[in-house]
gemmi code that builds the backbone of each chain (N, CA, C; Angstrom):
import gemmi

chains = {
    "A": [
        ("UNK", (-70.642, -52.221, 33.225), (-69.488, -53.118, 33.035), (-68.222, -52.416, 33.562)),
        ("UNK", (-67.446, -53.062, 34.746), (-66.395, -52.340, 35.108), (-65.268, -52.157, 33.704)),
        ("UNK", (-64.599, -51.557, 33.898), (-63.080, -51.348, 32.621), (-62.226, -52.373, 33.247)),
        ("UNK", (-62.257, -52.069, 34.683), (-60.492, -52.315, 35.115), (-60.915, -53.100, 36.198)),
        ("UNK", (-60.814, -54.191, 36.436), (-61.186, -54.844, 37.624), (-59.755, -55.725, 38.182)),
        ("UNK", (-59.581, -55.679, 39.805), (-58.643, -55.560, 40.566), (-59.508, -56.275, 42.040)),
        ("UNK", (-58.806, -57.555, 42.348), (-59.258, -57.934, 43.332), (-58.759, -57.134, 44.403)),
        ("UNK", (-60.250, -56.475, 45.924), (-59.635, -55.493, 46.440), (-58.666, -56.092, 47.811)),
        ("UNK", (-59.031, -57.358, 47.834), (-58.024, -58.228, 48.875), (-59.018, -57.864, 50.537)),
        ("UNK", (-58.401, -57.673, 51.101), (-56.371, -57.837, 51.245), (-56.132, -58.883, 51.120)),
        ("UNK", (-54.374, -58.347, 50.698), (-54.105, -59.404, 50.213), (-52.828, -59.593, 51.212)),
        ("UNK", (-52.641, -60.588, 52.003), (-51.543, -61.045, 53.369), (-50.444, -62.207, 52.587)),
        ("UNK", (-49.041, -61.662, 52.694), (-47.812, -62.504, 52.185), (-46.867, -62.162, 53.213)),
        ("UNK", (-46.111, -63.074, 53.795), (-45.133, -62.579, 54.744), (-43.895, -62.343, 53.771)),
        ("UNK", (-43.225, -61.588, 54.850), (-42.218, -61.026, 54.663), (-41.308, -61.626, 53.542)),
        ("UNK", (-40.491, -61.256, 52.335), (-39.451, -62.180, 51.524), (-40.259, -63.063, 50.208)),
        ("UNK", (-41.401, -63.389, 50.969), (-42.576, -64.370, 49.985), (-42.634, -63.532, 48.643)),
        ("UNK", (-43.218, -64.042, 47.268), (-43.816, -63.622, 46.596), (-45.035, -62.634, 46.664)),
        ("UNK", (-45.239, -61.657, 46.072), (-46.978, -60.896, 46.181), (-47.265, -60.953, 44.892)),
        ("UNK", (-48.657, -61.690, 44.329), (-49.179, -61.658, 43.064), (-50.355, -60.996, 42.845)),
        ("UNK", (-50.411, -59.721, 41.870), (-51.528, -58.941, 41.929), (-51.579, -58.852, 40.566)),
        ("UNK", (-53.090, -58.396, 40.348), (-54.048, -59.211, 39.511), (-54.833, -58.186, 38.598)),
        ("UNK", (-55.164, -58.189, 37.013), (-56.119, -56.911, 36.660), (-56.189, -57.469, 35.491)),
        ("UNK", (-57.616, -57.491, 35.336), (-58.257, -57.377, 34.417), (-58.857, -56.129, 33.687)),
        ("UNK", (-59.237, -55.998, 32.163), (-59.645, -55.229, 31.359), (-60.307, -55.496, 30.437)),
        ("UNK", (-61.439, -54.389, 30.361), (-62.329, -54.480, 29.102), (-62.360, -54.026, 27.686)),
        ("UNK", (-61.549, -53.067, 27.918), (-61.281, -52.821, 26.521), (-60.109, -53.380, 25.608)),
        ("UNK", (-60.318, -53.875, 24.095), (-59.183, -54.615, 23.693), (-58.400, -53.810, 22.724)),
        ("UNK", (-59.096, -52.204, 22.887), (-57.753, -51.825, 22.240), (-56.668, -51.203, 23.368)),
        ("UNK", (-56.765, -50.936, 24.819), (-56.473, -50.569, 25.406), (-54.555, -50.898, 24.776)),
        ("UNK", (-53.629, -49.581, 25.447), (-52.965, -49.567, 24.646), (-51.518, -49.920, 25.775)),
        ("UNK", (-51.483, -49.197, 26.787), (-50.502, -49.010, 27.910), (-51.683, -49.655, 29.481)),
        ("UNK", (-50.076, -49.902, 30.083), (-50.571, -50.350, 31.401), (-49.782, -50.123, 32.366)),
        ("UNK", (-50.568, -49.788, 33.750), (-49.472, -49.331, 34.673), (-49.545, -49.614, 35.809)),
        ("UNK", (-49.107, -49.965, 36.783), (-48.818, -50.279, 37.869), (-48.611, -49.037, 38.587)),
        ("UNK", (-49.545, -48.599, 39.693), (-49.271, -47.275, 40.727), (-48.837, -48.094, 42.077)),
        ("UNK", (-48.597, -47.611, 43.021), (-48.727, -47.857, 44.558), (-49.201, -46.416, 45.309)),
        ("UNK", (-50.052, -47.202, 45.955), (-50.830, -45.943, 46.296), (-50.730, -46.141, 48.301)),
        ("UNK", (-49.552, -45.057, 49.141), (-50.693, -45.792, 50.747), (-51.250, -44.984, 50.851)),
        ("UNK", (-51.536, -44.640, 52.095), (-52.985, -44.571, 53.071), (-52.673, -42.565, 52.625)),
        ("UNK", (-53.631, -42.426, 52.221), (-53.941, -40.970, 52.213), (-52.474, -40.274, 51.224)),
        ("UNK", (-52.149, -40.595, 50.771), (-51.013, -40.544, 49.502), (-51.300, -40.900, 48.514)),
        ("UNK", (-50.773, -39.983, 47.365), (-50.967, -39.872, 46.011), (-50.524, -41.230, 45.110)),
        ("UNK", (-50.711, -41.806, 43.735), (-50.105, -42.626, 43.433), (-48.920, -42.620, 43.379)),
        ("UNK", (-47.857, -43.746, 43.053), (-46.754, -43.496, 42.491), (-46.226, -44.663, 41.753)),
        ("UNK", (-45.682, -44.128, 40.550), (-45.902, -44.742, 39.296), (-44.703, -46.274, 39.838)),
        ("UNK", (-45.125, -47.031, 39.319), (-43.774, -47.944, 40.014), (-43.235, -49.235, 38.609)),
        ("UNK", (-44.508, -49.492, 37.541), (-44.255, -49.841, 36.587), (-45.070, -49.553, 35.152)),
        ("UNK", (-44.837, -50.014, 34.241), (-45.387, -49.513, 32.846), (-45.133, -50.845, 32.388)),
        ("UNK", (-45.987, -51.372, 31.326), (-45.437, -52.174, 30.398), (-46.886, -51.782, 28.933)),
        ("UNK", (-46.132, -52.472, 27.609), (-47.215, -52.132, 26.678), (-47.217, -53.219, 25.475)),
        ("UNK", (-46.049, -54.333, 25.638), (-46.278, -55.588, 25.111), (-46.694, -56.151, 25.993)),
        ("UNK", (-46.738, -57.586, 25.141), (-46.861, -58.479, 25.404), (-45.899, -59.153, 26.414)),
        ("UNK", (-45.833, -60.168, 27.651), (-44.516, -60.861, 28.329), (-44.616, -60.565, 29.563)),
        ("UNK", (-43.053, -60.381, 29.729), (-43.094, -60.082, 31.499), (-41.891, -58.848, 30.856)),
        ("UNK", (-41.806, -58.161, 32.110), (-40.831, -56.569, 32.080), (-40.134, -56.699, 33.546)),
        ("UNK", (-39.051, -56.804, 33.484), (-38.947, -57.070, 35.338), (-38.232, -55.436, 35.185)),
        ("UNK", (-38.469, -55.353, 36.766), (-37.251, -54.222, 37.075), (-37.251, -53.842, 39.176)),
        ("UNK", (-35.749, -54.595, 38.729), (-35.933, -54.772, 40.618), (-36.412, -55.733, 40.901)),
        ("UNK", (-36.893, -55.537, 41.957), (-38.047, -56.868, 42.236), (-39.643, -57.017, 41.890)),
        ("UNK", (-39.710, -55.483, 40.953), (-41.077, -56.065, 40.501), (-41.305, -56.563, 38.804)),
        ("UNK", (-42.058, -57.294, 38.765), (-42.237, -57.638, 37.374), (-43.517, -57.441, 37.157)),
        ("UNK", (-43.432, -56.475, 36.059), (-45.193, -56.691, 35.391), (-44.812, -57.824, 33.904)),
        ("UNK", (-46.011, -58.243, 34.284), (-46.719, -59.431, 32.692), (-48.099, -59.210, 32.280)),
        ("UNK", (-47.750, -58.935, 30.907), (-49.273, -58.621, 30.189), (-49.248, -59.152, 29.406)),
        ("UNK", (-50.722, -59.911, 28.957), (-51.505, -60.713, 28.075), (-52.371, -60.137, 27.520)),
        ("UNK", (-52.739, -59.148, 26.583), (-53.463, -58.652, 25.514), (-54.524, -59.369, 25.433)),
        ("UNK", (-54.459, -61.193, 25.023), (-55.317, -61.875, 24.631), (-56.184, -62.282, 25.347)),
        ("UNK", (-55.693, -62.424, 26.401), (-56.500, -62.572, 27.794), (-56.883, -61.785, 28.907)),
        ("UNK", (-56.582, -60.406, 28.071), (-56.718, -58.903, 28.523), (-56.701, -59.063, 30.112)),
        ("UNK", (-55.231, -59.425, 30.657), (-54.802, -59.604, 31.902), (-53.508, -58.718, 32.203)),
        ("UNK", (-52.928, -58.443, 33.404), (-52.203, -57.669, 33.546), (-51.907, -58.418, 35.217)),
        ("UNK", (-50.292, -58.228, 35.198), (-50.600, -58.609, 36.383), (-48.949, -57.938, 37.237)),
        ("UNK", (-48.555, -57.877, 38.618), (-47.045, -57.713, 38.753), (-46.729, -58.382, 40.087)),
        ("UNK", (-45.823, -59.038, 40.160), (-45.314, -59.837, 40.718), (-44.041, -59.218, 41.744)),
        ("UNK", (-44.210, -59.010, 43.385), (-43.441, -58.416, 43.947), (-42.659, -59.428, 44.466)),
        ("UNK", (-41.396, -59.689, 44.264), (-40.445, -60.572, 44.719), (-39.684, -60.355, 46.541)),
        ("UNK", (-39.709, -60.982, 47.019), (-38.998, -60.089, 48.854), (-39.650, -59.869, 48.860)),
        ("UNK", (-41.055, -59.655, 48.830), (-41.568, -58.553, 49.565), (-41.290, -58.388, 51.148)),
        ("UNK", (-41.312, -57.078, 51.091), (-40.817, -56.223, 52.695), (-41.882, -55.444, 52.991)),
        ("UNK", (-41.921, -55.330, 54.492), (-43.241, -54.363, 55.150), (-43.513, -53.423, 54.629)),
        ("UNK", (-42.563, -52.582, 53.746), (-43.067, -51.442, 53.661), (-43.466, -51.447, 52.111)),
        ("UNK", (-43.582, -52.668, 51.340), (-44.477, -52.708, 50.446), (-46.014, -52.517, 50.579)),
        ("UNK", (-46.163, -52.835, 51.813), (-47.687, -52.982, 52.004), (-48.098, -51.550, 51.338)),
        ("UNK", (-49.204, -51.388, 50.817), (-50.016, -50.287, 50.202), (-51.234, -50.730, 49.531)),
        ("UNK", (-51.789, -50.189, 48.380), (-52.746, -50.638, 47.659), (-51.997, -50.403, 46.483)),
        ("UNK", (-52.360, -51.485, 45.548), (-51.652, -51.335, 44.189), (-52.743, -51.002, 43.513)),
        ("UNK", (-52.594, -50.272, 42.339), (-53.654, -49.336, 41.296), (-53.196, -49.915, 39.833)),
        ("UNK", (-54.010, -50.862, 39.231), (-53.976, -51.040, 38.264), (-54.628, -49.818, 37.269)),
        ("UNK", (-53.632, -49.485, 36.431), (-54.230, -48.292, 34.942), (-54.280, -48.409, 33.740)),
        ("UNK", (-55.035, -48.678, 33.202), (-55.265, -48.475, 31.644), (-55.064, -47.585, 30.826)),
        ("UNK", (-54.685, -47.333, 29.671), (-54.660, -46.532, 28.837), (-55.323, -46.541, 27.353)),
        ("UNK", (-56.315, -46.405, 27.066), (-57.547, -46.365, 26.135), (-56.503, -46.270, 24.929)),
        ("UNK", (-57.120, -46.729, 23.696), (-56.675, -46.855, 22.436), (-55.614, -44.984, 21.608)),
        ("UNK", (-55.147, -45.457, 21.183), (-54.743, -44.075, 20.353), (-55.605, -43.213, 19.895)),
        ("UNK", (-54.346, -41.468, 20.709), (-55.419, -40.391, 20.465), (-55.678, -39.700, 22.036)),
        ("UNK", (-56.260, -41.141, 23.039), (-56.456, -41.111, 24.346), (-55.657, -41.157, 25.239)),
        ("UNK", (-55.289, -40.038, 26.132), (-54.082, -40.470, 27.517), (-54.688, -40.014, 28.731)),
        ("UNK", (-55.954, -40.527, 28.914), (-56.097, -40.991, 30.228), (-56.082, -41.693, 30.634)),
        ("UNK", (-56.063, -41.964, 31.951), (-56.088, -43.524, 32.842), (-57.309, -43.987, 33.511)),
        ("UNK", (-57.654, -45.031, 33.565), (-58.860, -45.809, 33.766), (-58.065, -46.884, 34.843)),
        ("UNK", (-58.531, -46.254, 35.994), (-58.436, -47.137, 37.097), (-58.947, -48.145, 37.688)),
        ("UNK", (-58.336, -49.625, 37.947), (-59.102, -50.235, 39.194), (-59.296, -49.272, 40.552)),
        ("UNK", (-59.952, -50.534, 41.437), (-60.141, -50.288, 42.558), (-58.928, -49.893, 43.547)),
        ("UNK", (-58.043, -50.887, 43.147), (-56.745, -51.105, 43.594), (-56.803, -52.525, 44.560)),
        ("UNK", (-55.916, -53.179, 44.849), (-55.485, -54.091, 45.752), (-55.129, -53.683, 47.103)),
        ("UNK", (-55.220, -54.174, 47.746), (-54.363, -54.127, 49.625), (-53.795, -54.930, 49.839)),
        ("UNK", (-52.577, -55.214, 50.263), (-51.286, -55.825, 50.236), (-50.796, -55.487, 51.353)),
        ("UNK", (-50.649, -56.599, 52.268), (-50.099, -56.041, 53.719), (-49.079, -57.501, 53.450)),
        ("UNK", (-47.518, -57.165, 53.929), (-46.349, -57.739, 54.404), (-46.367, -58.062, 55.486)),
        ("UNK", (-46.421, -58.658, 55.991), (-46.431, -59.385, 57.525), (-44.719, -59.577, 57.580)),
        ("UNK", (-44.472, -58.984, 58.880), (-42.851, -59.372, 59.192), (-43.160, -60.505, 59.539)),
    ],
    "B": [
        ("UNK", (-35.112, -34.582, 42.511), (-36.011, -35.231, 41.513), (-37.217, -34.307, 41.469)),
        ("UNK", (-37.488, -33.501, 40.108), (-38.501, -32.669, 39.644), (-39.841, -33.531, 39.747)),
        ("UNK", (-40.777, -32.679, 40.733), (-41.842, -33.522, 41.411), (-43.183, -32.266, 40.638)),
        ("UNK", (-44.298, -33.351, 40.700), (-45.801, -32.020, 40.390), (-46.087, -31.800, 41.878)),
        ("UNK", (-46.037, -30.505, 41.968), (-46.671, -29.526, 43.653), (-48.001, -29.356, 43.405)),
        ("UNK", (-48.936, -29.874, 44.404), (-50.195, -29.126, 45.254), (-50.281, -28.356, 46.060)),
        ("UNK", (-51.162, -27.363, 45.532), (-51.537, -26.236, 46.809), (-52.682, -26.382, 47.094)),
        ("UNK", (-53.750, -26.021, 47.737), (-53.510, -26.286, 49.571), (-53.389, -27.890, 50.023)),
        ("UNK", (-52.801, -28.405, 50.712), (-52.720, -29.293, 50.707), (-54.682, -29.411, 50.961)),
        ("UNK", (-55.017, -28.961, 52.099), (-56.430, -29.246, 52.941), (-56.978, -28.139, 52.372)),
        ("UNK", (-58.563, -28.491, 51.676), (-59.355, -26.822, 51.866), (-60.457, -27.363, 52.028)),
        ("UNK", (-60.892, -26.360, 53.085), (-62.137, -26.894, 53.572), (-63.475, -25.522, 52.850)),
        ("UNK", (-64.348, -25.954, 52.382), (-65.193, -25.249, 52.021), (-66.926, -24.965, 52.258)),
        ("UNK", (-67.046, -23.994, 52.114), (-69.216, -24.421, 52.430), (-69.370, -24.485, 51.126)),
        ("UNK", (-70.718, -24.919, 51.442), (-71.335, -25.411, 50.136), (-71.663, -24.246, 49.190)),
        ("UNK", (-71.574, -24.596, 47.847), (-72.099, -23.541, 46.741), (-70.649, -21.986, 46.892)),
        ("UNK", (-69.780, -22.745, 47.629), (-68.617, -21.448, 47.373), (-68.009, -21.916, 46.240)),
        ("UNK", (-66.943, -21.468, 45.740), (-66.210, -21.409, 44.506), (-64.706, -22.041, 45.329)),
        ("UNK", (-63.817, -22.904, 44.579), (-62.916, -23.392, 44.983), (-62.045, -23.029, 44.119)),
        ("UNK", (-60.406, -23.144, 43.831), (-59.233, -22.876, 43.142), (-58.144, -24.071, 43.668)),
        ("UNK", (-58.048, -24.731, 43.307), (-56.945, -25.667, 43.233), (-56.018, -25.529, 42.225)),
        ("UNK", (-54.856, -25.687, 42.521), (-53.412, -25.223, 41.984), (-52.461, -26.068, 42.108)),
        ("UNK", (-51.526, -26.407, 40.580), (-50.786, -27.650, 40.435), (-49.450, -26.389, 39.515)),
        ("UNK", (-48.082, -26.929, 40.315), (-47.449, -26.942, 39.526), (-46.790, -27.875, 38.750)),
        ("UNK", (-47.179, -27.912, 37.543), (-46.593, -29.356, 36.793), (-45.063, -29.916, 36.863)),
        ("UNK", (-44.325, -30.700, 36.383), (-43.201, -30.523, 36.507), (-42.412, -29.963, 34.846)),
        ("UNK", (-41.826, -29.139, 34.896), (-41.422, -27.930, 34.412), (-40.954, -28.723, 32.812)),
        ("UNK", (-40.806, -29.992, 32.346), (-40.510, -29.515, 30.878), (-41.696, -31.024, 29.857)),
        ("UNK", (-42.742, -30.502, 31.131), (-43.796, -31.509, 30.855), (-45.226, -30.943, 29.911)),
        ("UNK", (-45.709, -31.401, 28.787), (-46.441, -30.559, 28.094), (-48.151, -31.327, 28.342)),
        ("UNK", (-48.200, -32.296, 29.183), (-49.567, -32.550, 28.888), (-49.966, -32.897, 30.475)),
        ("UNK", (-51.196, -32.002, 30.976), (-51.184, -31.612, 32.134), (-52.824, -32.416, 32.850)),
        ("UNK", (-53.031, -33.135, 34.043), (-53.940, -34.025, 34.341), (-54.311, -33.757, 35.644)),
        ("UNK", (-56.108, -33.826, 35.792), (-56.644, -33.813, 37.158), (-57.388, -34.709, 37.202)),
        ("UNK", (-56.835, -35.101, 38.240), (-58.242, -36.899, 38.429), (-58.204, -36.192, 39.930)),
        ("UNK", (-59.617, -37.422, 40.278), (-59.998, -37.341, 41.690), (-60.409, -38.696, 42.231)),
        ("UNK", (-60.289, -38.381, 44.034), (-60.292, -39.769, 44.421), (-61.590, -39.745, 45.874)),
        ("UNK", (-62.864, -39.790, 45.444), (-63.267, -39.860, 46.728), (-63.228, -40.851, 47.795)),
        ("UNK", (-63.201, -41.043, 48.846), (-63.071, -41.557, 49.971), (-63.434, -42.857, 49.633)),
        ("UNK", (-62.151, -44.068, 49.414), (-62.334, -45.188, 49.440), (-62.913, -45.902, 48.387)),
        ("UNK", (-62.792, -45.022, 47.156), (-63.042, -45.448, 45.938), (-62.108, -45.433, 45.081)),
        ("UNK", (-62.283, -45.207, 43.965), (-60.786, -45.239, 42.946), (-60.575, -44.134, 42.589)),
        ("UNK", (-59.581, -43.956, 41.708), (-58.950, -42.601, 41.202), (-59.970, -42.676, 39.898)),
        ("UNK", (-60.345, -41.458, 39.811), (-61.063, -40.877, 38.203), (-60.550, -40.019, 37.583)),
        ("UNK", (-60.311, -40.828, 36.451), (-60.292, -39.076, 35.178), (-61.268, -37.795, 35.879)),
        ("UNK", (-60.984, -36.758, 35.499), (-61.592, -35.650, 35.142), (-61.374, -34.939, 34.130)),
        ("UNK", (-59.810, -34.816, 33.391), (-59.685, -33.671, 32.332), (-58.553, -33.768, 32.236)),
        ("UNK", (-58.062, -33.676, 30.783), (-56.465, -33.460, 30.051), (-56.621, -32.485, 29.391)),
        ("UNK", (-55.583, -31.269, 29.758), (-54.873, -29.968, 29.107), (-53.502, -30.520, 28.188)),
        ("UNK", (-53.595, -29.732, 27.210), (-52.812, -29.360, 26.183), (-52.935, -28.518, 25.215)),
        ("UNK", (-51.749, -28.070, 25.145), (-51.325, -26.383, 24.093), (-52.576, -25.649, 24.504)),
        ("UNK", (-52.641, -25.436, 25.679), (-53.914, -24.317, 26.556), (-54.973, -24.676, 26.036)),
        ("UNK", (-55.337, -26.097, 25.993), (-57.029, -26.322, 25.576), (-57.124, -27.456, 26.207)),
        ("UNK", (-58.450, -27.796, 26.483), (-58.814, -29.031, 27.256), (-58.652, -30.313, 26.111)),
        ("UNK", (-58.406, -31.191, 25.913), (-57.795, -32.469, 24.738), (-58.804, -33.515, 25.322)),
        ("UNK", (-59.196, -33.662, 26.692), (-60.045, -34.673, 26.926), (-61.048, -34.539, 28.117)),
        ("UNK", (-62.075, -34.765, 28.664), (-62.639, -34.709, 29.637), (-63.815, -36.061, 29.772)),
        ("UNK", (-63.973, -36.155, 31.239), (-64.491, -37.042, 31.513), (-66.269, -36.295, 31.543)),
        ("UNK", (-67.424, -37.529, 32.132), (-68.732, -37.132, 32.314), (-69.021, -36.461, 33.260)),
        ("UNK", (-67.568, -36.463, 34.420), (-67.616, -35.780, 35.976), (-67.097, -34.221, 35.532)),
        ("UNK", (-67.010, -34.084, 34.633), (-66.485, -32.477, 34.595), (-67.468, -32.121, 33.621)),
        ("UNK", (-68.220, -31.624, 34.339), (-69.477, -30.710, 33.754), (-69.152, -29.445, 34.154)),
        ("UNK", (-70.078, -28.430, 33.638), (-70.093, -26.968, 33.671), (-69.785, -26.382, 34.859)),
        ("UNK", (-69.426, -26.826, 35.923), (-69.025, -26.533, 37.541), (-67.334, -26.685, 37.287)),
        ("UNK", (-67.132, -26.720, 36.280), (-65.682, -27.245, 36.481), (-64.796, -26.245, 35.656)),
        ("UNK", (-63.536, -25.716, 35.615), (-63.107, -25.197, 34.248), (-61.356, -25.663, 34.998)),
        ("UNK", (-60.639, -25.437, 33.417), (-58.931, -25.461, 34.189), (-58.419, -24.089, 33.108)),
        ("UNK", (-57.733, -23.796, 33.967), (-56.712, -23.076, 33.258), (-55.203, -22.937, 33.565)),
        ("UNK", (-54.034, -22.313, 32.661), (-52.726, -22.419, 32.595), (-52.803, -21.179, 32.597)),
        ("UNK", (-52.744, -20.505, 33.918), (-52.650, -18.812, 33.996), (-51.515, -18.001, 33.372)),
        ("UNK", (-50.215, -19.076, 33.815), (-48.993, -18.028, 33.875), (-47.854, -19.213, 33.156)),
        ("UNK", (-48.007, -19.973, 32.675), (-46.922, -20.657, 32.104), (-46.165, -21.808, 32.923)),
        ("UNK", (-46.689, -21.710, 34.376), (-46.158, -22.699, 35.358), (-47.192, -23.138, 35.852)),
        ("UNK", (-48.545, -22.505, 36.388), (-49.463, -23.253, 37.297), (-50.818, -23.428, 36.328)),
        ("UNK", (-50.942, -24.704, 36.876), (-52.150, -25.179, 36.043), (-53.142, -25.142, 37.266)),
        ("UNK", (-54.539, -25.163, 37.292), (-55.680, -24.379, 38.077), (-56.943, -25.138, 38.267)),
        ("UNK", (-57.510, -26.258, 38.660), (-58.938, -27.090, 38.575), (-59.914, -25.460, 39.209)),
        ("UNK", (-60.968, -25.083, 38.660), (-61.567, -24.122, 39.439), (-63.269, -25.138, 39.899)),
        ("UNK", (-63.556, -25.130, 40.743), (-65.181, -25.782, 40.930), (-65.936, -24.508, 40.938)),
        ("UNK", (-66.950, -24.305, 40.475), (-67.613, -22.602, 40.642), (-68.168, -22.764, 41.918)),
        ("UNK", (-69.295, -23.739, 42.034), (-70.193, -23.557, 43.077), (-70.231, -25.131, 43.937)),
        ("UNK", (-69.451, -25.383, 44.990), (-69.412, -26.550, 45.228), (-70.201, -27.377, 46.170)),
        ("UNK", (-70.440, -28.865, 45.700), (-71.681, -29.352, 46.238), (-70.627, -30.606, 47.307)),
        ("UNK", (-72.048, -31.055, 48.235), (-71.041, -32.319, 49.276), (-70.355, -33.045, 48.662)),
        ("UNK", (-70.947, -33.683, 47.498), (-70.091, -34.975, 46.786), (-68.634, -34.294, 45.862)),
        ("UNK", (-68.549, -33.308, 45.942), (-67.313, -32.949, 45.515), (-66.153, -33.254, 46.531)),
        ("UNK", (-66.268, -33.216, 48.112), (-65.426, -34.103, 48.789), (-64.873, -35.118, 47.781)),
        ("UNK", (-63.599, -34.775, 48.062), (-62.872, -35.473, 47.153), (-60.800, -35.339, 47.410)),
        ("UNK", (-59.997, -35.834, 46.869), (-58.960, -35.880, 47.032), (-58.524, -35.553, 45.349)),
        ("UNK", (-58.149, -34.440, 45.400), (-57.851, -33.994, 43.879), (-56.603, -34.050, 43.398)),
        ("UNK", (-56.047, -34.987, 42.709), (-54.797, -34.749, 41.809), (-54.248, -34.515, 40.897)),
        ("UNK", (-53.223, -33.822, 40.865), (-52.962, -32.851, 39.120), (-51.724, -33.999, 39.017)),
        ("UNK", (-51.598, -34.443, 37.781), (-50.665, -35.186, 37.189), (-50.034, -34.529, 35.670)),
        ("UNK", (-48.951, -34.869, 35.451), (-48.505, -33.952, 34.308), (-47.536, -34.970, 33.441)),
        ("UNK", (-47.169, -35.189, 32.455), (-46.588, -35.954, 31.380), (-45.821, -35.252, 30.540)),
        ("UNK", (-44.521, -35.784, 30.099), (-43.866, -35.716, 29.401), (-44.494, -35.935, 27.685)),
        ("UNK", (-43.642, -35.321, 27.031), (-44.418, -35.769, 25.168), (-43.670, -36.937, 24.922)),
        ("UNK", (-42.104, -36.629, 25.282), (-41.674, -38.087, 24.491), (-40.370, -38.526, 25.970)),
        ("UNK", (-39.597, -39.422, 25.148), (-38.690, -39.600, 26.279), (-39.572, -40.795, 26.921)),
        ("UNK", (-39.748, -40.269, 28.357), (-41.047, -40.950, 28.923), (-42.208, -41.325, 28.472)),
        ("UNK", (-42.598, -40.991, 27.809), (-43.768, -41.653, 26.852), (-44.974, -41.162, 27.702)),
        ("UNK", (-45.454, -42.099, 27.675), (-47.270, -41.690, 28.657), (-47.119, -41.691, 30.209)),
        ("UNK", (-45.766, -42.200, 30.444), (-46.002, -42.269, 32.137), (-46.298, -40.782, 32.668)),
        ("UNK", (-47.555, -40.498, 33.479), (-48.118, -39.575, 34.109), (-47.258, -39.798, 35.694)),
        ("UNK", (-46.985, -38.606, 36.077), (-46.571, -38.665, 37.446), (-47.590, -37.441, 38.779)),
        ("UNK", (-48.034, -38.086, 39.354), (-48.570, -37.382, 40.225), (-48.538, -36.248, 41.265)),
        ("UNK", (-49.016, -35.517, 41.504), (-48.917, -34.698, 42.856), (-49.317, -35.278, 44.095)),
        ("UNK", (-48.624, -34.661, 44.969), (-49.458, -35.136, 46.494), (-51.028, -34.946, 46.784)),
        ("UNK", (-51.654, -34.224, 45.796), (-52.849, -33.938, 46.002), (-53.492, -32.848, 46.768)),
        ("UNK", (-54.495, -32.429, 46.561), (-55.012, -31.574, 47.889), (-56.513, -32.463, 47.934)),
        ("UNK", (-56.826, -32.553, 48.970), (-57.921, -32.968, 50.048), (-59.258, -31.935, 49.887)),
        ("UNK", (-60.286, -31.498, 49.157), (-61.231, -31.197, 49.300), (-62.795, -31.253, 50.254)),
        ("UNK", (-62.746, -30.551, 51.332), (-63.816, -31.193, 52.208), (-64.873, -29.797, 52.085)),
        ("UNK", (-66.155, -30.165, 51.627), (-67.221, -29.648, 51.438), (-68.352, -29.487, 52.527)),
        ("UNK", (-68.033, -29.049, 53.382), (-69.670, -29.006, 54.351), (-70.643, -28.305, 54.376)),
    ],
}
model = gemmi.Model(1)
for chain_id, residues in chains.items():
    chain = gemmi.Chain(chain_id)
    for i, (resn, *xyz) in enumerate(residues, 1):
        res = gemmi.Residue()
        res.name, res.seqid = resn, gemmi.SeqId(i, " ")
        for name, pos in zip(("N", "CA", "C"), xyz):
            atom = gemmi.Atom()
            atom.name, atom.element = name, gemmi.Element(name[0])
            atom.pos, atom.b_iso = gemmi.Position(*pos), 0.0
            res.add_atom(atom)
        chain.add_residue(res)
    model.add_chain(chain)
structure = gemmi.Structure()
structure.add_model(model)
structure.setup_entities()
């Protein structure tokens, strides 16, 4: 049974458009969630967090998480070319636990 | 902006040698992380350090594996004897206790190639 599942795309939005990316999870006590961007042969980098319930904007990205529907998701507003990367959905296992449990990640290419 | 450093970036190794990978965390961070990423798959746990003891480990860090905090700044993944599938892209990540909360921040990684 995957943990963290992340459609791997690609996923094609032109330039300015919306980008909607997507994650699911199996565990329901899972506690934190995170949003990486990861490109090509580069390390992650952390770009959001959220650990309620709602939406969290900051900038142009917004993460929204649903507990109940153990969904996770973040929403890139403008997007611009040099968003393109793979996004890394992360989990964070119940209290006690601080590791991360990764998707696959997404591919997200900006088309000028 | 206080970043986590990898050393070597590239190490290339034969098989069944002993490897040393080296992270400096970022400096007022107490809980210290190595995941790995092989080629076109996802990032994995391997192991969480704290107060100089291992706090968590994954099923991929078996007895080939150890970490240590030599000197108060560099934290250390050692592989004893390394096999092909250890090709891998290794990253040390390090965390704050409070303040920041759980956000882990990454290193650039070093690149492990096993032949």
């Amino acid at each position: 049974q995957k943990e963290v599942e992340q459609n791997s795309g690609p996923l094609s939005v032109p330039e300015g458009a919306i980008a909607s990316l997507n994650c699911t999870y199996s565990d329901r006590g899972s506690q934190s969630f995170f949003w990486y961007r990861q490109y090509s042969g580069k390390s992650p980098e952390l770009i959001m967090f959220i650990y309620s319930n709602g939406d969290k904007e900051d900038g142009r990205f917004t993460a929204q998480l649903n507990k109940a529907s153990q969904y996770v998701s973040l929403l890139i507003r403008d997007s611009q070319p040099s968003d393109s990367a793979t996004y890394l959905c992360a989990v964070r296992k119940g209290a006690g636990s601080y590791q991360l449990t990764f998707g696959k990640g997404t591919k997200l290419s900006v088309i000028p | 902006e206080p970043e986590v450093t990898q050393t070597p970036s590239h190490q290339v190794t034969q098989m069944g040698q002993e490897v040393i990978l080296r992270c400096v965390p970022i400096s007022n961070h107490l809980y210290f992380y190595w995941y790995r990423q092989i080629l076109g798959q996802k990032v994995e746990f391997l192991v969480s350090f704290y107060n100089n003891e291992i706090s968590e480990k994954s099923e991929i860090f078996d007895d080939q594996f150890s970490v240590e905090r030599p000197d108060g700044s560099n934290f250390t993944l050692k592989i004893r004897s390394t096999k092909l599938e250890d090709s891998a892209m290794y990253f040390c990540a390090s965390r704050q206790n409070s303040g920041t909360g759980d956000k882990a921040f990454f290193g650039q990684g070093t690149r492990l190639t096993v032949v």
